[in-house]
N, CA, C and O of each residue as an XYZ file, in Angstrom:
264
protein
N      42.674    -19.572      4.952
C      41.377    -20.175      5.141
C      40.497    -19.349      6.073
O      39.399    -19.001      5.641
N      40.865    -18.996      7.315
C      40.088    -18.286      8.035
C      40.038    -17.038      7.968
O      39.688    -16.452      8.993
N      40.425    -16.098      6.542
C      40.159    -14.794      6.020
C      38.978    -15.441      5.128
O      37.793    -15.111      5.160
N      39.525    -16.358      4.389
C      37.676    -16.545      3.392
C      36.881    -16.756      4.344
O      35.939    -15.969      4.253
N      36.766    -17.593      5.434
C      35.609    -17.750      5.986
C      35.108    -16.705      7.089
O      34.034    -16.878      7.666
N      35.929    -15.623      7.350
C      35.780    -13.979      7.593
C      34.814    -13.374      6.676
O      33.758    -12.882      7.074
N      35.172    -13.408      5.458
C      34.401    -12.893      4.162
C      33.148    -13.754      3.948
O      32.163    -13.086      3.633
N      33.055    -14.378      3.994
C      31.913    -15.441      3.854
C      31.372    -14.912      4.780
O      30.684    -14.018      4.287
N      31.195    -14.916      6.415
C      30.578    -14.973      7.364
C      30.114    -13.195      7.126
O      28.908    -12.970      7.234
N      30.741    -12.373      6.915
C      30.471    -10.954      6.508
C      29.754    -10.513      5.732
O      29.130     -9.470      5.929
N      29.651    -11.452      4.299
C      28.810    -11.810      3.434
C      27.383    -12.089      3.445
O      26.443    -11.614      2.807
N      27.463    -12.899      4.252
C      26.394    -13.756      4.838
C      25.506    -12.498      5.854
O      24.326    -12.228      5.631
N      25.963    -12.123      6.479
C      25.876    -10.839      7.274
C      25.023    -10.305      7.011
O      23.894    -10.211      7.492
N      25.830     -9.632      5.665
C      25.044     -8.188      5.236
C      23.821     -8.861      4.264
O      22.805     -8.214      4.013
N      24.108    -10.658      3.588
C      22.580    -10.733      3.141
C      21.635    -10.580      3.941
O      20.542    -10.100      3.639
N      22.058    -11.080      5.339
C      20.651    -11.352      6.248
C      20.328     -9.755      6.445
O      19.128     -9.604      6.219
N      20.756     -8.898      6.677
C      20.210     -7.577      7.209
C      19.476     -6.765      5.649
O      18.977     -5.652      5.482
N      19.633     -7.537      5.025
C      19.606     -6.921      3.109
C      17.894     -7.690      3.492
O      16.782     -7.166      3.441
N      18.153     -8.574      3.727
C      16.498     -9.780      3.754
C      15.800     -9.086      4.564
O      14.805     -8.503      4.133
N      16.149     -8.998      5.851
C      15.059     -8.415      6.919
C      14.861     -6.633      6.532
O      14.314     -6.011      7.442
N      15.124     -6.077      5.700
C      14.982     -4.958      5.415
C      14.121     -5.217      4.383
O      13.024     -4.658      4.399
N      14.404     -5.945      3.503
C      12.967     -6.317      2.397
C      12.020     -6.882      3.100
O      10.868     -6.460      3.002
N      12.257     -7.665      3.719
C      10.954     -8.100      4.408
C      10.189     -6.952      5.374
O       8.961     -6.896      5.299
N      10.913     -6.020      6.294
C       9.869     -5.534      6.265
C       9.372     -4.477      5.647
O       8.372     -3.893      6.066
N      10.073     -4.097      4.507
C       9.212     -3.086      3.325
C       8.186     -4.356      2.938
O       7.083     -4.510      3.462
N       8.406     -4.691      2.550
C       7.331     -5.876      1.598
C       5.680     -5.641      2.902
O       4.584     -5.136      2.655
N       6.122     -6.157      3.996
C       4.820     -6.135      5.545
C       4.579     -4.728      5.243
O       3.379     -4.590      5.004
N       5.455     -3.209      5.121
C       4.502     -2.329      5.318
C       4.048     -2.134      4.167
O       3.119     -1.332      4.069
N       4.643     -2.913      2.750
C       3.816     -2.533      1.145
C       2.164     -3.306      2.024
O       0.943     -3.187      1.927
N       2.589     -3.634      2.368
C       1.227     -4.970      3.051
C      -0.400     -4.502      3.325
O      -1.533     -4.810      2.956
N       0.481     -3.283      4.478
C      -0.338     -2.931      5.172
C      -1.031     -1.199      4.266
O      -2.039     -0.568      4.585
N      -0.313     -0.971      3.454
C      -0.713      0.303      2.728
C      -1.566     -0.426      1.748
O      -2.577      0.105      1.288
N      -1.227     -1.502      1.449
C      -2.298     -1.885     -0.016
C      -3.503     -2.483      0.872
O      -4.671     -2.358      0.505
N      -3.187     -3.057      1.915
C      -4.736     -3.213      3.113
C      -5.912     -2.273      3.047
O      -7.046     -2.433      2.595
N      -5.273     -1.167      3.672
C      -6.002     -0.051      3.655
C      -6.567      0.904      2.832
O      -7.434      1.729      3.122
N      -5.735      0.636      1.283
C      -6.415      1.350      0.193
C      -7.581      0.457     -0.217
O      -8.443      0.900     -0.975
N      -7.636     -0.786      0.260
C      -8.644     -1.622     -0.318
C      -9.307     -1.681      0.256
O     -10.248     -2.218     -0.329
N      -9.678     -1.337      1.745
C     -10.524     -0.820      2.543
C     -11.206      0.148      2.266
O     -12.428      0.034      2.365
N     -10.729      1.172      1.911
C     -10.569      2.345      1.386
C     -11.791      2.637      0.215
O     -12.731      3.430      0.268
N     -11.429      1.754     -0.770
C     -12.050      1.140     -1.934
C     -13.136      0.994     -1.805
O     -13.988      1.628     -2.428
N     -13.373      0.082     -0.925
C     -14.305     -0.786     -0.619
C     -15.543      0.194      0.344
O     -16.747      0.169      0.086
N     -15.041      0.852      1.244
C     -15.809      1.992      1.485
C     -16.761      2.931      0.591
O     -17.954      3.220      0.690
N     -15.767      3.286     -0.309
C     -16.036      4.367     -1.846
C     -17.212      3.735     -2.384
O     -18.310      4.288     -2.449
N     -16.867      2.136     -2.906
C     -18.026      1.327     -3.192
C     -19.422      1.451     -2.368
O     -20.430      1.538     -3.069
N     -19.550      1.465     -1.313
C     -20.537      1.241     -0.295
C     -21.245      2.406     -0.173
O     -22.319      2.528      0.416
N     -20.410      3.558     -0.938
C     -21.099      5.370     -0.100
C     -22.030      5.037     -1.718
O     -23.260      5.007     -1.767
N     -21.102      4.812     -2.945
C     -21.792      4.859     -4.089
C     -23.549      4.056     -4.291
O     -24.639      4.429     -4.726
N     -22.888      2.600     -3.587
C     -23.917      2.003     -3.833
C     -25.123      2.248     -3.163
O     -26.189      1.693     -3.427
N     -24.856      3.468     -1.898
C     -25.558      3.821     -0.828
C     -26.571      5.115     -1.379
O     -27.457      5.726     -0.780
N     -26.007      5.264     -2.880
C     -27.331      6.280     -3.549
C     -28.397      5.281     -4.109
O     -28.312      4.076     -4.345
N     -29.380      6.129     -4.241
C     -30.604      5.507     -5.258
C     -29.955      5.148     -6.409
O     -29.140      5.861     -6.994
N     -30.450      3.604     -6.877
C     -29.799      3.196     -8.113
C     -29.974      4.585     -9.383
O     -29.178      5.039    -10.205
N     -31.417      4.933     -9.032
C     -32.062      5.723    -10.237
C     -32.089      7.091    -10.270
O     -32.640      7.837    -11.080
N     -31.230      7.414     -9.003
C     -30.738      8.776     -8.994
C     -30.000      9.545    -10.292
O     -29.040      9.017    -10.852
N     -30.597     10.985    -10.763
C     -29.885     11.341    -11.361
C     -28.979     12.621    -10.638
O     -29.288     12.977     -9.500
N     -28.377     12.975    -11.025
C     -27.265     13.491    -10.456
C     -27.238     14.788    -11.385
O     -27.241     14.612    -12.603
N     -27.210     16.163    -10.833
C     -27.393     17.353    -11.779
C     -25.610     17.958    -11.738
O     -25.174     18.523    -10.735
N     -24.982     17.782    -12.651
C     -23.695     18.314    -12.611
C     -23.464     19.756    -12.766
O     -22.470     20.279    -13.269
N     -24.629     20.410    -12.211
C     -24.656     21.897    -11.871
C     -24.231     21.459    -10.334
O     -23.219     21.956     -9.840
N     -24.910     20.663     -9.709
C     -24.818     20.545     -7.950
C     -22.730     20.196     -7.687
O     -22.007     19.964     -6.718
N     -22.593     20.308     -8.727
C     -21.248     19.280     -8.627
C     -19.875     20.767     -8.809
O     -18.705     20.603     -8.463
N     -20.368     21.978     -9.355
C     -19.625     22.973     -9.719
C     -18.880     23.436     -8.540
O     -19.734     23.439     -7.654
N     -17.756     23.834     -8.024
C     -17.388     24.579     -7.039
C     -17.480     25.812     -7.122
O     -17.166     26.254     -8.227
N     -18.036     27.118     -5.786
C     -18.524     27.467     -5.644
C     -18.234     28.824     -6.123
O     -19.101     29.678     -5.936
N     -16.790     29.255     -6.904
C     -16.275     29.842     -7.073
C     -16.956     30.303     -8.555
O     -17.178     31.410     -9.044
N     -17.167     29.000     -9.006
C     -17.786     29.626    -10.609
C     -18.885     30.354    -10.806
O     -19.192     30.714    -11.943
């Protein structure tokens, strides 16, 4: 009896350290998808920060090499 409940308690163990290791991948998936959406959301703001009626010459856009 008190070898199964050795194994059990060992068991039990390694779920909890199995949990708190997902948990905190899951907090830093958290904090990376935070910041790309920040991120985002920035990108949005520079875009919307041109003249709606701007045209845009995709000569200005060539790198400088060509």
């Amino acid at each position: 009896m008190d070898e199964r409940l050795d194994r059990i308690e060992s068991k039990l163990a390694l779920a909890e350290d199995t949990i708190d290791e997902l948990n905190l991948t899951v907090f830093r998936q958290q904090q990376q998808i935070d910041r790309l959406q920040q991120q985002i959301l920035e990108l949005h703001r520079q875009i919307a920060a041109g003249s709606p009626g701007e045209r845009r010459d995709l000569r200005d856009e060539i790198p400088p090499h060509y």
